[in-house]
C-alpha positions in Angstrom: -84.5 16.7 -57.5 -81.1 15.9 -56.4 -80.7 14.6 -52.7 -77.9 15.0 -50.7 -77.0 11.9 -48.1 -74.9 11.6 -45.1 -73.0 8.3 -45.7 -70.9 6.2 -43.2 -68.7 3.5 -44.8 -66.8 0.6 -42.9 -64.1 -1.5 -45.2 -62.1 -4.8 -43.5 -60.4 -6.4 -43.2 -57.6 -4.3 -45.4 -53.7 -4.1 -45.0 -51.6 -1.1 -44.1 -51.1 -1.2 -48.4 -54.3 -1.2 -49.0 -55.7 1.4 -46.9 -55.0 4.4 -49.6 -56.3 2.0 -52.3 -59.9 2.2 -50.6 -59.8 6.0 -50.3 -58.4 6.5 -53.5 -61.7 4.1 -54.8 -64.0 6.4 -52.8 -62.7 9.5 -53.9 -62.8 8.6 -57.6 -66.0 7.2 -57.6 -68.2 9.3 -54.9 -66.3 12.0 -52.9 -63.8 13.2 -50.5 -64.5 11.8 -47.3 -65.2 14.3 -44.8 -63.6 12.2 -41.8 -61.3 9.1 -41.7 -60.7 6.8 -39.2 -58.1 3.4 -39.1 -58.4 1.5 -36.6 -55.5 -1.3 -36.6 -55.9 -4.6 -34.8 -53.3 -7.5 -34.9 -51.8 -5.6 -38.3 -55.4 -5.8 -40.0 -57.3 -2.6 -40.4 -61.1 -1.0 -40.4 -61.5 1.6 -42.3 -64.2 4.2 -41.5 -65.1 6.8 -43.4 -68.1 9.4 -43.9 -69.3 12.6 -46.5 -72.2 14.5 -47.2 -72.4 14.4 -50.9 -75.4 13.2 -53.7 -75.7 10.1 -55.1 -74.2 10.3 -58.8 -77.3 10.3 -61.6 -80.0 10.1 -59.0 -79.2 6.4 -58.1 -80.7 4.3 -55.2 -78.7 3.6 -52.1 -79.0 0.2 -53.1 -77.2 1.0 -56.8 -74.7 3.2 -54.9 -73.9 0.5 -52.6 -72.7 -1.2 -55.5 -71.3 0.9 -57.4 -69.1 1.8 -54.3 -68.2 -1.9 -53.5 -67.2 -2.8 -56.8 -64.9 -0.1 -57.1 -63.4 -0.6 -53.8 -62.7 -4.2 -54.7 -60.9 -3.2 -57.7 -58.8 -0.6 -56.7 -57.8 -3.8 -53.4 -58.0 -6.6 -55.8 -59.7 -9.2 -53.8 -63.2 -9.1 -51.6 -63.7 -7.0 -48.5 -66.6 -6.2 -46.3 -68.0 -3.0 -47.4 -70.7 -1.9 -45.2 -72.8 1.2 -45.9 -75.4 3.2 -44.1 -76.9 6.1 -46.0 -79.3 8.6 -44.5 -80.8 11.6 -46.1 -83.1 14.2 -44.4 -86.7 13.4 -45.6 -86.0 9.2 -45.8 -85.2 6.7 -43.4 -81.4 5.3 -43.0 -80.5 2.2 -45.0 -77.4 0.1 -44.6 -76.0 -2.4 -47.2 -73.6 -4.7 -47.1 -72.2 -7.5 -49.8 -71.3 -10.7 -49.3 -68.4 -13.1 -50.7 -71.5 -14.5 -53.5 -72.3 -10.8 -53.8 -68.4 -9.9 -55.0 -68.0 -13.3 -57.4 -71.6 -12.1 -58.8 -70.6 -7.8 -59.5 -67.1 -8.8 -60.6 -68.1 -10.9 -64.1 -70.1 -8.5 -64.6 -67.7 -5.3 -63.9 
């Protein structure tokens, strides 16, 4: 059974250059965000998205965390902080969030 989630994602730090780069990540690997927000402080940027959408092949929100991450980081080319929260209507919210060791670790292997 397929099951949809309301996710809420927050990228930074990220330049003004690399705030398409992030959406363009999300959008190829998981959706069209349904809202976006940049927030700008001292020329570095949060970048807050969320969608409604399913997980591709059924995966955990743990798996989709990284799959998410690690395609964020590539389209950037270095390490941000990805945070995500995930919800879904019959299970409890989960948020996720990698570290520097968490990036070094994905990247060999991606």
């Amino acid at each position: 059974m397929q099951r949809f989630y309301r996710v809420y994602l927050s990228i930074s730090p990220l330049g003004q250059s690399e705030l398409d780069k992030a959406l363009s990540a999300i959008r190829e690997s998981w959706t069209r965000p349904h809202w976006i927000r940049k927030l700008e402080r001292n020329q570095a940027y949060l970048l807050q998205v969320g969608a409604e959408a399913d997980f591709c092949d059924n995966q955990t929100e743990e798996a989709f965390g990284q799959r998410l991450s690690v395609a964020i980081w590539k389209k950037v080319g270095r390490y941000v902080k990805v945070a995500v929260e995930a919800t879904s209507e019959d299970l409890p919210g989960d948020c996720f969030e990698l570290n520097e060791m968490d990036y070094r670790k994905l990247m060999r292997t991606h």
